[in-house]
Structure formats: structure tokens, C-alpha cells
C-alpha positions as CSV (number, residue, x, y, z in Angstrom):
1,X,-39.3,15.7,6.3
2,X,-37.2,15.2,3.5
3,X,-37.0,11.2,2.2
4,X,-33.6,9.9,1.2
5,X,-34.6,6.8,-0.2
6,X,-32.4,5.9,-3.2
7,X,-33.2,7.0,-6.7
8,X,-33.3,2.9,-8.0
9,X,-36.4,1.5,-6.1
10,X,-35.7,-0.5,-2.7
11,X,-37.4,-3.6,-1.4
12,X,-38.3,-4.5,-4.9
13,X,-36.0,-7.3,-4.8
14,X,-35.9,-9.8,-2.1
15,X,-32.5,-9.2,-0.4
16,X,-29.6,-11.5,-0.7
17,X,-29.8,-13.9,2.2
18,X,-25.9,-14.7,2.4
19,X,-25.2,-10.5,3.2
20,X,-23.8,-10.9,6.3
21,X,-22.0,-13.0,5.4
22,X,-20.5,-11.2,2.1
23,X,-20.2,-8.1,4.4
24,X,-18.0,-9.5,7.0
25,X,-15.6,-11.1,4.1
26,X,-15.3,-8.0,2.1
27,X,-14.7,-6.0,6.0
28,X,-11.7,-8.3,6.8
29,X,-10.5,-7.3,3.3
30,X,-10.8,-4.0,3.7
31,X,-9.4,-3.5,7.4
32,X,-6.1,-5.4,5.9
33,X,-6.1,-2.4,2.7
34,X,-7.1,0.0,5.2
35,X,-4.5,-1.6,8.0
36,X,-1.4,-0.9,6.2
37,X,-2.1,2.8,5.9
38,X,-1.2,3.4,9.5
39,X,0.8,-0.3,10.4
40,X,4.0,0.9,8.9
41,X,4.2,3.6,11.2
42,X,5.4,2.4,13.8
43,X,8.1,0.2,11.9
44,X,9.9,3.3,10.1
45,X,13.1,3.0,12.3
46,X,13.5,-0.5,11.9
47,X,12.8,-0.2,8.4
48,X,15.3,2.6,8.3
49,X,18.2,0.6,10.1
50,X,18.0,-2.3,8.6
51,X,17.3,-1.0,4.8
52,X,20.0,1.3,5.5
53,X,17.0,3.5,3.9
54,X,17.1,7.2,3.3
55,X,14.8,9.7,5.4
56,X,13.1,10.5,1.5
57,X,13.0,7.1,1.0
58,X,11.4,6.0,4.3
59,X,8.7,9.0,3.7
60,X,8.2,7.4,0.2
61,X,7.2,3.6,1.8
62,X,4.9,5.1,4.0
63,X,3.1,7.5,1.8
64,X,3.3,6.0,-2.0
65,X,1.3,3.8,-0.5
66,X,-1.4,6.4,-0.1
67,X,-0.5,7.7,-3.2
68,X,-1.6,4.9,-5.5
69,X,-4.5,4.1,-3.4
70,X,-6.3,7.4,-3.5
71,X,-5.3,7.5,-7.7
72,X,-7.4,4.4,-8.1
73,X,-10.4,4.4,-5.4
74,X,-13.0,5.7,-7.8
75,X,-11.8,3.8,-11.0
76,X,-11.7,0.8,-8.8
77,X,-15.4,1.6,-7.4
78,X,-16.7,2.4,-10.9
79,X,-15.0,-1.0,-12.2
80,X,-16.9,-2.9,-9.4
81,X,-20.3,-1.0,-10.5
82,X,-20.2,-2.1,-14.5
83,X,-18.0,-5.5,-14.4
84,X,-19.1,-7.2,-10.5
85,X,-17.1,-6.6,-7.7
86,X,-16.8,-10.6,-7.3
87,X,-13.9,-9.6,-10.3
88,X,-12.6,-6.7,-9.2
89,X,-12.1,-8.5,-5.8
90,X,-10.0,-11.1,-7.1
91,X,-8.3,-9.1,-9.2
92,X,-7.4,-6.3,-6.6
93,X,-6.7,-9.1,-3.5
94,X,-4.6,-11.1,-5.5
95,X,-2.5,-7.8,-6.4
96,X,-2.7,-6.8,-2.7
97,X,-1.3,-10.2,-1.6
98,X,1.4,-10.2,-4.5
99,X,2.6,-6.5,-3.5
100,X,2.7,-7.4,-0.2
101,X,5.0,-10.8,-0.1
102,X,7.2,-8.6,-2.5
103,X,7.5,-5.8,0.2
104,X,7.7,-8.3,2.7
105,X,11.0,-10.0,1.2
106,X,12.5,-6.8,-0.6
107,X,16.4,-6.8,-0.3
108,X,16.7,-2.9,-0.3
109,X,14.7,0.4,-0.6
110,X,13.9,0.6,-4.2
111,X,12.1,-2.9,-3.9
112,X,9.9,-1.9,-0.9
113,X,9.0,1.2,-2.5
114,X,8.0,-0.2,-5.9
115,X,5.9,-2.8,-4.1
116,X,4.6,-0.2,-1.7
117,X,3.0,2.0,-4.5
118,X,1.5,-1.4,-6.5
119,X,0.2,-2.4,-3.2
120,X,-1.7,0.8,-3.2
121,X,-2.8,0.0,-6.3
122,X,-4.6,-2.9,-4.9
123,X,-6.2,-1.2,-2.4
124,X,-7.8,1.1,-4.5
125,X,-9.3,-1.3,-6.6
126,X,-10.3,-3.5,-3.4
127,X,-12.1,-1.2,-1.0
128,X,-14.8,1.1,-2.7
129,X,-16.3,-2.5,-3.3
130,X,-17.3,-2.5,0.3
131,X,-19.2,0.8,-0.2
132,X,-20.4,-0.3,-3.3
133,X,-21.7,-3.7,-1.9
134,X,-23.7,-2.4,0.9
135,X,-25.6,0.0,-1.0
136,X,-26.2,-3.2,-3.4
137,X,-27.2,-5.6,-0.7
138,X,-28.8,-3.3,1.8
139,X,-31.7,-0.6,2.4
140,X,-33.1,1.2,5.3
141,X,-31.8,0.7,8.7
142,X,-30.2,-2.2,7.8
143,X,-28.0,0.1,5.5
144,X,-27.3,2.2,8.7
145,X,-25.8,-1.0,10.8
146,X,-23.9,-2.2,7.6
147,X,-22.2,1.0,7.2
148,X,-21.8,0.9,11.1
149,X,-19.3,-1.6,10.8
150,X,-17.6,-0.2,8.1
151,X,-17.2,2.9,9.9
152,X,-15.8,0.7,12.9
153,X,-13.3,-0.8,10.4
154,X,-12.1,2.2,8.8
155,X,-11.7,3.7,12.5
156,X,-10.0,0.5,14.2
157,X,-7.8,-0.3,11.1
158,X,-5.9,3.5,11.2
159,X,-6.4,3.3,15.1
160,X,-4.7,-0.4,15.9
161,X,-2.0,-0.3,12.7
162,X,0.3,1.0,15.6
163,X,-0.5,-1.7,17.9
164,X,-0.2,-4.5,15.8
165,X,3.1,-3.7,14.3
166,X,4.7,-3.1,17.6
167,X,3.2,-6.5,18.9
168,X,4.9,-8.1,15.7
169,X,8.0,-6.3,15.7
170,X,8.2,-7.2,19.4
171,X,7.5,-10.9,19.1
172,X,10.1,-11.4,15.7
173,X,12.4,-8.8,16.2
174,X,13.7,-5.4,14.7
175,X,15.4,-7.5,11.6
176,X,12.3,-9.6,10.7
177,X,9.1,-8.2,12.6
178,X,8.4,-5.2,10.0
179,X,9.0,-7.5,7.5
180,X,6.2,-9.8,9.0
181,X,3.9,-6.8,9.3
182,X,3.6,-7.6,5.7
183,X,4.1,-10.9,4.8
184,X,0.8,-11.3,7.1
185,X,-1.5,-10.1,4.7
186,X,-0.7,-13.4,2.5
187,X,-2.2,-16.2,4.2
188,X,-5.1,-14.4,5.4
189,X,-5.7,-12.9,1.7
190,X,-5.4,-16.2,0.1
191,X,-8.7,-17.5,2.5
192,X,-10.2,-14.4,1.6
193,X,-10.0,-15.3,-1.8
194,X,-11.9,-18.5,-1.8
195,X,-14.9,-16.6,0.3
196,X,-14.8,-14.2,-2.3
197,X,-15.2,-16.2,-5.2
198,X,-17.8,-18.4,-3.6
199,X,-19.8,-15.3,-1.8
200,X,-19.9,-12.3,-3.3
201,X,-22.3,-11.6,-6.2
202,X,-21.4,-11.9,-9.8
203,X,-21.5,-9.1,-12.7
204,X,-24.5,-6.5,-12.9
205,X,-27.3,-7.7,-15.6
206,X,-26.5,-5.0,-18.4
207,X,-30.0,-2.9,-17.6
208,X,-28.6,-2.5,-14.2
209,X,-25.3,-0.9,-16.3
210,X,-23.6,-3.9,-16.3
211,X,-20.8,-4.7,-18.9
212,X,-20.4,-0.6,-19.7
213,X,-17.4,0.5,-20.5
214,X,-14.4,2.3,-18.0
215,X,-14.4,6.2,-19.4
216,X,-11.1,6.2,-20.2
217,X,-10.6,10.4,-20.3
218,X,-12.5,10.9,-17.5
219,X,-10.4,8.5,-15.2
220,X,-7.1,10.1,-16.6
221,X,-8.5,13.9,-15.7
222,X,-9.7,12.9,-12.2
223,X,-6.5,10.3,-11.6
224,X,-4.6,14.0,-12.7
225,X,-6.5,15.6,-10.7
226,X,-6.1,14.0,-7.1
227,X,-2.2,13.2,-8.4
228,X,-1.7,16.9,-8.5
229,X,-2.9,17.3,-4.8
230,X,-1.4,14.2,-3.3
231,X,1.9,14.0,-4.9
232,X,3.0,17.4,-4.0
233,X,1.8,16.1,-0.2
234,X,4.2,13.1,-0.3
235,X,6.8,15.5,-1.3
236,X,6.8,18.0,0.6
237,X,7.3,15.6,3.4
238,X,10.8,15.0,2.8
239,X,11.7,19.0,2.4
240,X,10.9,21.5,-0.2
241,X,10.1,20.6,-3.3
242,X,9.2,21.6,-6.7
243,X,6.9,19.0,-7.3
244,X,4.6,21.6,-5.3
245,X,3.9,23.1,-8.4
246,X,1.5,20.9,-9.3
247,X,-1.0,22.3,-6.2
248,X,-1.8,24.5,-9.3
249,X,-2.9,22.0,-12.1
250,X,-5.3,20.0,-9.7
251,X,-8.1,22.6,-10.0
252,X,-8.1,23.1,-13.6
253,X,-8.2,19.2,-14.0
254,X,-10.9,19.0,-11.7
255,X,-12.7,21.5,-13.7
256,X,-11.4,19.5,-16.8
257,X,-13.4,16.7,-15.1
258,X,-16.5,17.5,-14.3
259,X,-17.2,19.0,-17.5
260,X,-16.4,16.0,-19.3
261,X,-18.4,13.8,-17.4
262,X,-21.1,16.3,-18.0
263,X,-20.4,15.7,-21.5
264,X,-20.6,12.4,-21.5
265,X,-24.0,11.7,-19.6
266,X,-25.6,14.5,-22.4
267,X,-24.8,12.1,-25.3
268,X,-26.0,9.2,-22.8
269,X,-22.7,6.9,-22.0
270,X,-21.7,6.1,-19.1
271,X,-19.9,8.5,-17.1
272,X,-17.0,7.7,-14.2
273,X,-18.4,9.2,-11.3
274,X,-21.6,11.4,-12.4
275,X,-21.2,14.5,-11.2
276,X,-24.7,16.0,-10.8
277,X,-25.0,14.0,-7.6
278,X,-23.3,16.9,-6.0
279,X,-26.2,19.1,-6.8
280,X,-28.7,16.1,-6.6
281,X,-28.1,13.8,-3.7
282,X,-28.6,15.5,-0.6
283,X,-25.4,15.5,1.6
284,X,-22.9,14.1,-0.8
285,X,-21.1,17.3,-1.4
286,X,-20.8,18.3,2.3
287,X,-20.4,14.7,3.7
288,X,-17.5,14.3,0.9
289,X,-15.8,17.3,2.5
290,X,-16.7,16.8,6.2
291,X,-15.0,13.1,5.7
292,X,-11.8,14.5,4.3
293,X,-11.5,17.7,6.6
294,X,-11.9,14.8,9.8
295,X,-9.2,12.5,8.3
296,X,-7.0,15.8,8.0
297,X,-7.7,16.1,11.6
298,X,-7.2,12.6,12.9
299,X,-5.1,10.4,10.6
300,X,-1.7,12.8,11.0
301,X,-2.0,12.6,15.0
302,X,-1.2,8.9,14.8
303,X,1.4,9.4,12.8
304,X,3.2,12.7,15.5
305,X,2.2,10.4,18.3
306,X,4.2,7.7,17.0
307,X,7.3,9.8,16.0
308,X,7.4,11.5,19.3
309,X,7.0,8.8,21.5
310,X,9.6,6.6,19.6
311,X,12.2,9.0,18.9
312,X,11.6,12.1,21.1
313,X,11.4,9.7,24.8
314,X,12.4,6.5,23.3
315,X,9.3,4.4,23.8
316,X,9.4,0.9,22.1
317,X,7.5,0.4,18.8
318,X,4.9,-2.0,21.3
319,X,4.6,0.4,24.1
320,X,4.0,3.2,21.3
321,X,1.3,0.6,20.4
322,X,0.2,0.6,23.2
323,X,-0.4,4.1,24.4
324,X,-2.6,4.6,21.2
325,X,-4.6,1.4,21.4
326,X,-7.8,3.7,23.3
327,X,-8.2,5.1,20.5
328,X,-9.4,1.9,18.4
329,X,-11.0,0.7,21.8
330,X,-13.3,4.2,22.2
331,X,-14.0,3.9,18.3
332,X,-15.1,-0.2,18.6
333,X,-17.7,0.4,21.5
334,X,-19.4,3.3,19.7
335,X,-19.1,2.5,15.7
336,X,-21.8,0.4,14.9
337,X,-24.7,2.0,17.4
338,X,-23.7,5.6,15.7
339,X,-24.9,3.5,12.4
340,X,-28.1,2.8,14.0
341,X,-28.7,5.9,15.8
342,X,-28.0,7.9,12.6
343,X,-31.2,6.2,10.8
344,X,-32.9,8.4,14.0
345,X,-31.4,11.1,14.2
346,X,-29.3,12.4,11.0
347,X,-26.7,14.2,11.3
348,X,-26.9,15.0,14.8
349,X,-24.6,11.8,15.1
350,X,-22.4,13.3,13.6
351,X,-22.0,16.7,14.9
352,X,-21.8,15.4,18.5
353,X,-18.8,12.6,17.5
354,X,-16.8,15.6,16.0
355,X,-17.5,17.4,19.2
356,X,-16.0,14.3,21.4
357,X,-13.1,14.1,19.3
358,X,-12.6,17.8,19.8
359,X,-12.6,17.6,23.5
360,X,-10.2,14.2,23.8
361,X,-7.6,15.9,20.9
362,X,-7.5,19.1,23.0
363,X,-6.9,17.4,26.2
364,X,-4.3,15.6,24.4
365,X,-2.6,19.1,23.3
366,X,-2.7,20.4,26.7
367,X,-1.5,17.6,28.8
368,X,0.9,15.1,27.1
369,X,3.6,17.6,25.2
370,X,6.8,17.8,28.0
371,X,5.6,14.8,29.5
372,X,8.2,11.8,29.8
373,X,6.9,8.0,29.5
374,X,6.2,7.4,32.6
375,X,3.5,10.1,33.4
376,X,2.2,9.1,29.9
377,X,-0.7,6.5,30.5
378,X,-3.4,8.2,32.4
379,X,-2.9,11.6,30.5
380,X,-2.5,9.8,27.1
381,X,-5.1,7.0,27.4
382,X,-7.9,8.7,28.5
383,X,-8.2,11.7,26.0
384,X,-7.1,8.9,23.4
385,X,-10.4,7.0,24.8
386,X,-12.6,9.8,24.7
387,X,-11.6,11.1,20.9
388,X,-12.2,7.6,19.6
389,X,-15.9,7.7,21.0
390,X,-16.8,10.3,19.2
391,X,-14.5,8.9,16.4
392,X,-16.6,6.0,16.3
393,X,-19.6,8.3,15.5
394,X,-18.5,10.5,13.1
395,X,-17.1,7.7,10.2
396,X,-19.9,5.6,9.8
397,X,-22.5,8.0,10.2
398,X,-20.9,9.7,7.9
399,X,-21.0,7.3,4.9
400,X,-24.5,6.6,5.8
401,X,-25.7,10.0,5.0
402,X,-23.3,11.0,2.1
403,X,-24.2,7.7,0.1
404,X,-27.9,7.8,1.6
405,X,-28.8,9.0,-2.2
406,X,-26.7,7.3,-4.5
407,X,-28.3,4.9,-6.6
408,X,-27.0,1.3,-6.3
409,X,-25.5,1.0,-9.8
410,X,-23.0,4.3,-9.1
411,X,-22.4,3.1,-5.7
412,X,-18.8,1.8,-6.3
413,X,-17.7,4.8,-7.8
414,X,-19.6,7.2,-5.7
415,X,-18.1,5.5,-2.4
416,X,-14.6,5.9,-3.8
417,X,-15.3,9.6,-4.1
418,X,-16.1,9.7,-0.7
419,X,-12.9,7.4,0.4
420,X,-10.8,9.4,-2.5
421,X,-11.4,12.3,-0.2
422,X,-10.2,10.8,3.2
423,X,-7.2,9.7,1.3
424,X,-6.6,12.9,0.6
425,X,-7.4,14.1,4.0
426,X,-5.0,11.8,5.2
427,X,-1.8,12.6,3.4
428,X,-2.5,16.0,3.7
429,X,-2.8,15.8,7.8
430,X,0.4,13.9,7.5
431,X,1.8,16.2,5.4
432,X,0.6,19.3,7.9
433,X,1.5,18.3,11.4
434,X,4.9,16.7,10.4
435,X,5.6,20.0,9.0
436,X,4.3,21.6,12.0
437,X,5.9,19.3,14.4
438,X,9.7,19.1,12.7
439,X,9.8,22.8,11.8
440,X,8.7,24.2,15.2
441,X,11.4,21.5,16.4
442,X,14.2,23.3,14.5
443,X,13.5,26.6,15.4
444,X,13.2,26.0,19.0
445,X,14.8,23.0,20.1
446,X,11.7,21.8,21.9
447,X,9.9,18.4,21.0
448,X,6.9,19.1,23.1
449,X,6.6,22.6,21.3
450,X,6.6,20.4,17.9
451,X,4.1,18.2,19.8
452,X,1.8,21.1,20.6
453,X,1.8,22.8,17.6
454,X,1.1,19.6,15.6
455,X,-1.9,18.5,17.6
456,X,-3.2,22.6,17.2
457,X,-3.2,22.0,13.3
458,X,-5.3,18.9,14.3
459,X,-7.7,20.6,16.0
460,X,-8.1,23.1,13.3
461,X,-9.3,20.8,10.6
462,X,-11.9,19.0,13.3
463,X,-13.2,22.2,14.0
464,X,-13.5,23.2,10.6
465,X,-14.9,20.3,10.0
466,X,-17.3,20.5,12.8
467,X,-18.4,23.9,11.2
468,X,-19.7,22.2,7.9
469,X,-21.2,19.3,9.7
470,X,-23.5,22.0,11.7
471,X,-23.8,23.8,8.5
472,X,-25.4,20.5,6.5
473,X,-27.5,20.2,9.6
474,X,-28.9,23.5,10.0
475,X,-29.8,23.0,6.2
476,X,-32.0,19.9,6.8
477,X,-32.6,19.0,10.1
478,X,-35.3,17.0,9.2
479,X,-33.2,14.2,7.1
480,X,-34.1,10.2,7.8
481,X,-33.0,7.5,6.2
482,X,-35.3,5.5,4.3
483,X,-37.4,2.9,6.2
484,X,-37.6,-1.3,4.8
């Protein structure tokens, strides 16, 4: 039975006594970053009326956003590891809360999207601390339950976006309510700052790697890298483009990448994101890819969903809300016991949440498309309720195994790998089923036909997907996570 304890020595150190307490501050933080990836959704037509904003334009505010926050996840984590998170923290919420009163009182489309792709920014350098931080402040099965609730906030946060905005935009208005889906995050970042600075642990002494220094080339190759996958995903939304080109440079800077960071551990500096984990920590390659192959799958259906309820039967941006809320609810009740169960049982978790969410997203395909609004609720809500069960227990899980052996000091960095990938998962399921769903649309006329044939690209990436997550299990069935 193969161990997984980390390669830095656990239980040495008598744990921090305030963790709980540092966990649930940096998990509000992070469900606001993570909140605003899906929140916008539904707002696009009143952002669209009362911008006057082009269709490009609109694309742009919702997905620069994801732009900027996958370029700077694994800088952000790797800044956390060497200078403290406390720092990067402050640094990254007061950008986030900055970005967002800017968006919040922009007078026309240019604003909003300038503000939208700092606010990404933010977020990038803000949540990989929360990965980092667990695997600093806990070990064993505690680990498990703190990454439990991280999975349940990554889940709920893309699950209730929808929700929240249309409860917002229904209590303010079309006019002001999106622009209060933003200007939210600024009282509740400013308490979050003063827990932060009072809770959560200083700089790393320098034997822990502590004061190292950012490498520079290695951040510009990988920051080229995932720019040449994502930005041609953002553009492609909004028609044909020949930013597509750039599909081609993002494997030769990748390659670019990893042999420079092999370079740079040889001659014994610090790298940006040590690459011989993927060969050396059990899991981490395939858990990197299961994570982004299920955010392919799942992320994009919100965003469909939304479209075609809103402006295929004319739903309201709250009852859209609404109808995807199960979801979030199915993800809640089982997201932090998949995070114990997974110090059990491995990947097994795993394998049998993909499988849920399998069976809800196909019972979605075959009984909502054609549908009007008012047959929607029991044929929506229910396969919606099932899919986030097993939703619940594939996320968390999930980071539990993939980080299970990272040492602490890459932790940062090594978690915004991991969350890197989802953000690329995400803008490319965007980028798949709207294609799927607006081009079947024009060549036959037929929303639900759009609707079907996005939700069958969905399916395709959880099954693939599922394959590798059977795959990492057939390979080591015996994996546990390390015991306190």
C-alpha cells in the first residue's frame, strides 16, 4: 500500500491552532474570486442593453476575466510559497476590491473590460493561496476535510454565480443590479482584509525557501504558454479568428518551460513550479488533467443553460437562477464528506462522483431541449440535483489526491497548476458548447438542437475524464492518505 505522505516531514511541528479559523477567511475569499467566474452570466443582457455593449465586447467581460486569472494562478501560488501568503493576500484582495468598484461604476465597455481583466489578475494572485495554505497548515485526514470544503467552494461558487446575480439584478433592477453584482465584493473584501492581516501566517523562514526569488523566464514561458491556449478560446467565442494561431506556439513554450525549470533546479535555484513532480508525486499528472477535462465538462453547461433559458424561452435572470440552484445544493450536501471519505478510499471517490455527474448531465440532454418553462422544474432540477452530488465528490477529492505529494514549500505554486488547468478547462468548455450550441442553431433553426448538441460535447469531456480517473485507479488502487 503505497504511502503518500508528503516529502517535508509532517507532525513535526505542532499545528497552528487558529487553522480553522485562517481556512474559513481565505474560503470566503476565494468563493468571491471564484464567484465572479460564473456571476456575470447571467447579467450579459443587461450588461449588453444598458452598455450599449457589443456581442465581442460582452464575450470579452465575461471571459478576460478568465484570461488573466489562469495567466497568473501559478505565479501567484509560487509568490505565496517564497514571500507569505499573508502578503500576497493583501496585495491580490486589495487589487480584487479595486478592479471590482471600477467595473462596478464603469461608464462604458472599454472600462468594464479593462477592470474585468485586472480583476482577474487578482484572482490569480488570491486563490492558489488557499491550496497553498492547507497543505501548510494541515496533514492527514485533517487535510482531506480542509480540502473538502474547498472543493465545496470551488463547486458552489461556479454553481450559485447564476443565482445570486439574478436575486440581485431582481431586487435593484436591470440598470443598477449587474452593476451591484460587483460593487458587492467591496465591503465584504475590505473585512476580509483585516482577518487577513491579523490571521494568516507571515513569510516562510528562508530554510523553508522563504525570501527566494520569482524566476522571471520561467513565469514568462509558462504565462506564454497557457496565453497561447486561452486567448485563442476567448476569441474564438466571438467568431473566427486568427488569434487561433497561437493553438500552435503553446506546445513549444510548454516544452520551452519545463526544460528551463529543469535547468534551473540542476544549478540549485529555485524553480517556478518544479516539474519533476509529474514524474514524482503520485497523481499529480493525472489529477491535473482529470480536473481540467471535468471543468471542460461542467463549467460550459452553466453558461448554455443560462443562454437558453434567458434568450431562447425568455426566463428572467432570477428564475434562470433558479432552475440551476440544485446544482450548488447536490454539490453542498456531498463536498466535504467526499473529503473525508477520500482519506478511505482514494480515488474511488472520485470515479463514482464523475459517474453521478454523468448520469444527471445525460438526463439533462435527453429531457430539457424542446421543453418550454413551464415543464422545466421537475425535468431540470432533478438531473441538476443528481450531477452536483457527484459534483460535490469529484472537486475535492480531487485536490486531495493530486496535491497529496507536494511538499509544503511548492504548495502555492503546485496548487495553481492544478487550478491553472480548470481555468483552462473552463474557457475551453465555454468556448466548445457555445460553439456547439450557436452553430447547430444556425444551421437548423432549432434551439433545443443547439441545446442537445451542447450538453453532448459536455458529456464527452466527463467521460473522458471518467476514463483517466479509472485509469489512475487501476494504477494504484491501494493509495491512502497519510495518517496524523
Amino acid at each position: 500500500m503505497t504511502d503518500l505522505r508528503p516529502a517535508d516531514p509532517e507532525g513535526a511541528i505542532e499545528p497552528d491552532p487558529a487553522r480553522w479559523r485562517i481556512l474559513a477567511v481565505t474560503l470566503v475569499i476565494g468563493f468571491m474570486a471564484l464567484l465572479d467566474v460564473t456571476i456575470v452570466n447571467v447579467a450579459l443582457p443587461s450588461i449588453r442593453e444598458g452598455l450599449g455593449a457589443s456581442s465581442a465586447g460582452v464575450q470579452w467581460i465575461v471571459s478576460g476575466y478568465a484570461l488573466t486569472f489562469g495567466l497568473t494562478l501559478v505565479a501567484g501560488g509560487r509568490l505565496g510559497d517564497t514571500h507569505g501568503r499573508r502578503r500576497m493576500m493583501l496585495i491580490g484582495l486589495t487589487g480584487f476590491i479595486a478592479s471590482s468598484a471600477a467595473v462596478g461604476l464603469s461608464p462604458n465597455e472599454g472600462t468594464v473590460i479593462a477592470a474585468r481583466l485586472l480583476q482577474g489578475v487578482a484572482a490569480g494572485l488570491l486563490t492558489p493561496q488557499n491550496s497553498g495554505l492547507i497543505q501548510q497548515l494541515f496533514s492527514g485526514p485533517e487535510r482531506g476535510r480542509a480540502f473538502g470544503l474547498f472543493g465545496l467552494t470551488v463547486s458552489v461558487s461556479a454553481a450559485t454565480g447564476p443565482i445570486l446575480g439574478g436575486l440581485i439584478i431582481a431586487a435593484l433592477g436591470e440598470d443598477y443590479g449587474w452593476r451591484a453584482i460587483f460593487l458587492v465584493n467591496v465591503p465584504i473584501g475590505l473585512v476580509a482584509l483585516v482577518f487577513v492581516a491579523r490571521l494568516v501566517p507571515g513569510p516562510p523562514a528562508p530554510e523553508d525557501g522563504g525570501g527566494a526569488q520569482l524566476d522571471l523566464p520561467g513565469a514568462v514561458l509558462l504565462g506564454a504558454g497557457v496565453l497561447c491556449v486561452l486567448l485563442p478560446l476567448v476569441a474564438v467565442m466571438s467568431g473566427p479568428s486568427p488569434v487561433l494561431v497561437l493553438l500552435l506556439g503553446a506546445p513549444l513554450m510548454l516544452v520551452a518551460f519545463n526544460r528551463w525549470e529543469r535547468r534551473v533546479v540542476a544549478r540549485g535555484s529555485a524553480p517556478l513550479l518544479d516539474v519533476a513532480l509529474l514524474g514524482q508525486a503520485p497523481g499529480y499528472a493525472s489529477g491535473i488533467a482529470v480536473g481540467t477535462l471535468y471543468f471542460t465538462g461542467f463549467t460550459g453547461v452553466f453558461l448554455v443553460l443560462s443562454v437558453h433559458l434567458q434568450e431562447a424561452l425568455g426566463l428572467s435572470p432570477l428564475a434562470t437562477g433558479l432552475l440551476l440552484t440544485p446544482f450548488a445544493v447536490g454539490s453542498a450536501v456531498t463536498a466535504t464528506s467526499a473529503g473525508r471519505w477520500v482519506s478511505r478510499i482514494g480515488r474511488q471517490v472520485t470515479v463514482l462522483g464523475l459517474v453521478v455527474v454523468l448520469v444527471g448531465l445525460a438526463a439533462v440532454a435527453v429531457a430539457v431541449p424542446g421543453r418550454d418553462g413551464t415543464d422545466l422544474w421537475p425535468l431540470l432540477v432533478l438531473p441538476l440535483l443528481l450531477a452536483g452530488l457527484g459534483g460535490g465528490a469529484v472537486v475535492s477529492p480531487n485536490f486531495t489526491l493530486t496535491l497529496a505529494d507536494v511538499p509544503p514549500r511548492m504548495g502555492g505554486a503546485a496548487g495553481g497548476a492544478l487550478q491553472t488547468g480548470q481555468r483552462i478547462g473552463s474557457a475551453l468548455g465555454a468556448a466548445l458548447m457555445m460553439a456547439a450550441y450557436q452553430v447547430t442553431i444556425s444551421q437548423t433553426g432549432d434551439t433545443a438542437a443547439g441545446l442537445r448538441a451542447a450538453l453532448g460535447t459536455a458529456l464527452l469531456m466527463i467521460v473522458a475524464a471518467l476514463v483517466l480517473a479509472v485509469r489512475d485507479l487501476r494504477l494504484d488502487t491501494g493509495r491512502e492518505l497519510p495518517q496524523r
